[in-house]
C-alpha positions in Angstrom: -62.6 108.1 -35.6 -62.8 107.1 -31.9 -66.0 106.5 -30.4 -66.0 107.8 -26.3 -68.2 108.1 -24.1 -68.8 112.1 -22.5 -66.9 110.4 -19.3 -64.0 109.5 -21.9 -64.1 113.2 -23.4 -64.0 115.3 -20.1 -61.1 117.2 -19.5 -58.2 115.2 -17.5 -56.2 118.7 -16.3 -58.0 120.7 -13.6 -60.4 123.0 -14.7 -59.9 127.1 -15.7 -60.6 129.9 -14.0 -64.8 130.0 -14.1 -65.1 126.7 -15.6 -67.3 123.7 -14.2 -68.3 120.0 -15.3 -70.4 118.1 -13.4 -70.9 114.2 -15.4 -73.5 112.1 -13.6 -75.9 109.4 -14.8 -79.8 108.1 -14.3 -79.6 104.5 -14.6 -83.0 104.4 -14.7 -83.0 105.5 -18.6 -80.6 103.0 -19.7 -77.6 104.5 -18.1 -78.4 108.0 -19.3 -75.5 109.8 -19.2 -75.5 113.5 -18.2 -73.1 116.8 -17.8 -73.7 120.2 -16.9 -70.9 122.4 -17.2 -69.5 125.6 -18.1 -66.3 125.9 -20.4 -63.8 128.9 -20.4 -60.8 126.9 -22.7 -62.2 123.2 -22.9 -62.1 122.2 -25.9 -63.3 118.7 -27.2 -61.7 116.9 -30.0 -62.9 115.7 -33.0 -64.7 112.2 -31.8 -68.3 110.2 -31.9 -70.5 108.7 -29.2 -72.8 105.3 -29.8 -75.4 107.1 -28.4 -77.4 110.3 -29.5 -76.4 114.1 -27.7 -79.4 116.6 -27.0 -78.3 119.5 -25.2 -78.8 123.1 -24.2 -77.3 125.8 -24.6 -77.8 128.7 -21.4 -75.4 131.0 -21.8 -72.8 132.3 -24.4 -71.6 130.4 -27.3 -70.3 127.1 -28.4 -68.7 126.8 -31.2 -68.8 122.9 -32.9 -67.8 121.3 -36.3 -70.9 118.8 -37.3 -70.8 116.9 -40.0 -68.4 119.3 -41.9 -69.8 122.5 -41.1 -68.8 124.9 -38.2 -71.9 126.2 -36.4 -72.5 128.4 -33.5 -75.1 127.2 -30.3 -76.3 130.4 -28.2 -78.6 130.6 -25.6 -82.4 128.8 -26.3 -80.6 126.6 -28.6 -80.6 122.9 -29.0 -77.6 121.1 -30.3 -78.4 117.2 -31.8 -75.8 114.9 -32.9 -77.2 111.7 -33.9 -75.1 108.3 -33.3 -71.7 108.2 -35.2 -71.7 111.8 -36.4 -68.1 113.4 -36.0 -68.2 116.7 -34.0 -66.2 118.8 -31.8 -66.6 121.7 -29.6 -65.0 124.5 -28.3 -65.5 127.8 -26.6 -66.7 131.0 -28.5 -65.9 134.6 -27.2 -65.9 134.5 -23.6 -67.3 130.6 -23.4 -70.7 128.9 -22.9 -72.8 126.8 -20.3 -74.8 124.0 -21.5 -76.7 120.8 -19.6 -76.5 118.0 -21.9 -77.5 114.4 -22.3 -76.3 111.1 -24.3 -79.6 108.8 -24.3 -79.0 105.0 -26.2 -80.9 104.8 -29.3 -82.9 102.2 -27.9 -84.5 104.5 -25.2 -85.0 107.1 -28.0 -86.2 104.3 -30.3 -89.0 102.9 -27.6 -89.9 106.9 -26.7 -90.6 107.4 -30.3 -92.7 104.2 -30.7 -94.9 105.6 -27.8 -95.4 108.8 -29.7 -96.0 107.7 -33.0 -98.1 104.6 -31.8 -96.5 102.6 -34.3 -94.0 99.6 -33.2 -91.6 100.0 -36.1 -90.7 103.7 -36.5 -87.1 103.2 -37.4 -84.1 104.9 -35.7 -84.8 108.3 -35.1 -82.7 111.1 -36.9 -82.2 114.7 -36.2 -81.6 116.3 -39.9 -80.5 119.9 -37.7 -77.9 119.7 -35.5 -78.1 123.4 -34.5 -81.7 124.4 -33.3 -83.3 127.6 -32.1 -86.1 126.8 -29.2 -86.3 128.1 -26.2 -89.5 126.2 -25.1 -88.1 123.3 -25.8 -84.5 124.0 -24.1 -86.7 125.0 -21.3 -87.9 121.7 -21.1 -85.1 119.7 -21.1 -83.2 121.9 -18.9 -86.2 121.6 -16.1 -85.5 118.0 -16.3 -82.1 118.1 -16.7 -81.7 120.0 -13.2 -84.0 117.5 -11.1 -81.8 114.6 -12.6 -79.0 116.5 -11.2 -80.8 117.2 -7.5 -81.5 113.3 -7.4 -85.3 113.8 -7.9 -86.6 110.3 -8.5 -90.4 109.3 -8.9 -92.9 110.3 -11.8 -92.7 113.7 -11.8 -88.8 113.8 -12.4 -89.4 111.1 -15.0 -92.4 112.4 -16.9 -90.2 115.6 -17.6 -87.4 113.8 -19.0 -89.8 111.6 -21.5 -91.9 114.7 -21.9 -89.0 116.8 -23.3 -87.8 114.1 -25.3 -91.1 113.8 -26.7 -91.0 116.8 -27.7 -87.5 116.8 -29.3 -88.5 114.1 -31.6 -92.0 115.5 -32.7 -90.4 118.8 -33.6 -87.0 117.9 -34.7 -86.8 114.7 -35.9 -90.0 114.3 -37.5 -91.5 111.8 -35.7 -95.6 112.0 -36.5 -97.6 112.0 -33.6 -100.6 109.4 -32.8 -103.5 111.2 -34.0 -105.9 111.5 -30.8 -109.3 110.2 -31.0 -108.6 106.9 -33.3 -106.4 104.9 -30.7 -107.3 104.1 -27.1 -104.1 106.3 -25.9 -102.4 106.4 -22.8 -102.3 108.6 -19.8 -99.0 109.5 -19.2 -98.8 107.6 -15.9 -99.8 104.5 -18.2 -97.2 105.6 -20.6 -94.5 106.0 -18.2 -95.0 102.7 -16.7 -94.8 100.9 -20.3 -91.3 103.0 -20.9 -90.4 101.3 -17.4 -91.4 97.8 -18.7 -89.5 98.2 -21.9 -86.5 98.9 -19.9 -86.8 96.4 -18.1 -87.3 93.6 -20.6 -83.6 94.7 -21.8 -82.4 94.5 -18.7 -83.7 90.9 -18.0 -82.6 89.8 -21.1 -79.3 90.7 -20.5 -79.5 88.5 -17.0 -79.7 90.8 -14.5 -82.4 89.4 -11.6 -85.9 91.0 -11.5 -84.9 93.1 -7.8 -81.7 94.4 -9.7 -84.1 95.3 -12.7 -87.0 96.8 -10.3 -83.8 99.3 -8.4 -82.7 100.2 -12.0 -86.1 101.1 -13.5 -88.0 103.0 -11.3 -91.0 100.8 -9.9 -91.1 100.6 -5.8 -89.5 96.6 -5.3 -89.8 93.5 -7.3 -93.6 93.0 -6.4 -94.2 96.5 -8.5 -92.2 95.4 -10.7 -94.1 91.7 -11.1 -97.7 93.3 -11.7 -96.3 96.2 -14.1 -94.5 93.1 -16.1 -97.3 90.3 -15.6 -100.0 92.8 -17.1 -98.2 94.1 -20.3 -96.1 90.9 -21.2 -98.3 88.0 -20.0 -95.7 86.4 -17.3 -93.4 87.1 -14.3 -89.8 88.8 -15.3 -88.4 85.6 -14.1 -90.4 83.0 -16.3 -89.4 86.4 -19.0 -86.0 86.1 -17.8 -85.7 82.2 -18.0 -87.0 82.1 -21.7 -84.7 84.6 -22.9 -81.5 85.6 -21.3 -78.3 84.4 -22.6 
């Protein structure tokens, strides 16, 4: 079974009547790949992604093979596929509309640390790959649609780690921190260690503390330097140095 990327899997002939796809990413969240679209007669083969897929469903019916079983997505629905699992997805009736996103399982895997407050949680897993919840959908598509307008700063990015959050607390059974017996984070303090994370990857994969400060959201490479200094103990480039390849 191929592995693609949702790039990879978009239709190559011109869209139907009705139908829409828009794929952009966020680089900012490890290349976060998104698509919003609307799907008359798509449909998508049997294939896998390396990353996870958390989407939702806004408007009639998908129908999609998971794991062996065929299963139906409806408005206020979630649909999870967790890395490697084979799936497909077509239209049902009269077609759906769905935003969707493909995060890495190491963003999902540093967002689940946060919330659990324990550095080795595992690799998260979503047992259900069809899930009814409209508060959550809500949530995601909220953050989904800013990604889409461009919105950059906290606000955009505290919706996207807050819905993600919340995917994994009630859907992949990932325990909370209980509050009161840690010294816990605001979210402004969270969201700034989710941006150090990031970019700790990023430098150890070479790319130069101004290229890593663009890609992760702080304000230039001096925002960047006291983020980094204060949670790691030294300068991205003395981090860099040690431990790029």
């Amino acid at each position: 079974m191929e592995t693609i990327t949702r790039a990879d899997a978009m239709p190559m002939a011109p869209p139907a009547s009705g139908e829409r796809a828009r794929f952009f990413t966020a680089e900012r969240f490890d290349g976060l790949e998104c698509l919003a679209a609307t799907f008359r007669r798509h449909r998508y083969a049997l294939h896998t992604h390396d990353t996870y897929v958390i989407g939702a469903v806004s408007a009639g019916c998908e129908s999609l093979t998971v794991r062996g079983r065929r299963r139906y997505a409806r408005p206020g629905d979630f649909i999870f596929t967790n890395p490697e699992d084979v799936h497909d997805g077509a239209p049902h009736g009269e077609g759906y509309s769905y935003r969707t996103t493909y995060p890495t399982v190491a963003l999902l895997g540093r967002i689940a640390a946060e919330v659990s407050g324990r550095a080795a949680v595992g690799t998260p897993f979503f047992p259900e790959p069809v899930v009814h919840d409209p508060q959550g959908v809500a949530l995601l598509t909220a953050a989904h649609r800013m990604l889409e307008e461009g919105a950059e700063g906290l606000a955009a990015d505290e919706r996207l780690l807050g819905a993600y959050a919340y995917c994994l607390v009630r859907h992949a059974r990932i325990v909370p921190a209980v509050v009161g017996r840690e010294p816990g984070l605001t979210p402004h303090a969270y969201l700034v260690n989710c941006r150090v994370g990031a970019a700790r990857a990023r430098l150890r994969r070479g790319d130069s503390p101004a290229e890593v400060a663009a890609a992760t959201g702080f304000c230039d490479q001096a925002h960047l330097t006291r983020a980094f200094k204060a949670r790691v103990g030294v300068t991205p480039g003395a981090y860099r140095a040690a431990v790029s390849r």
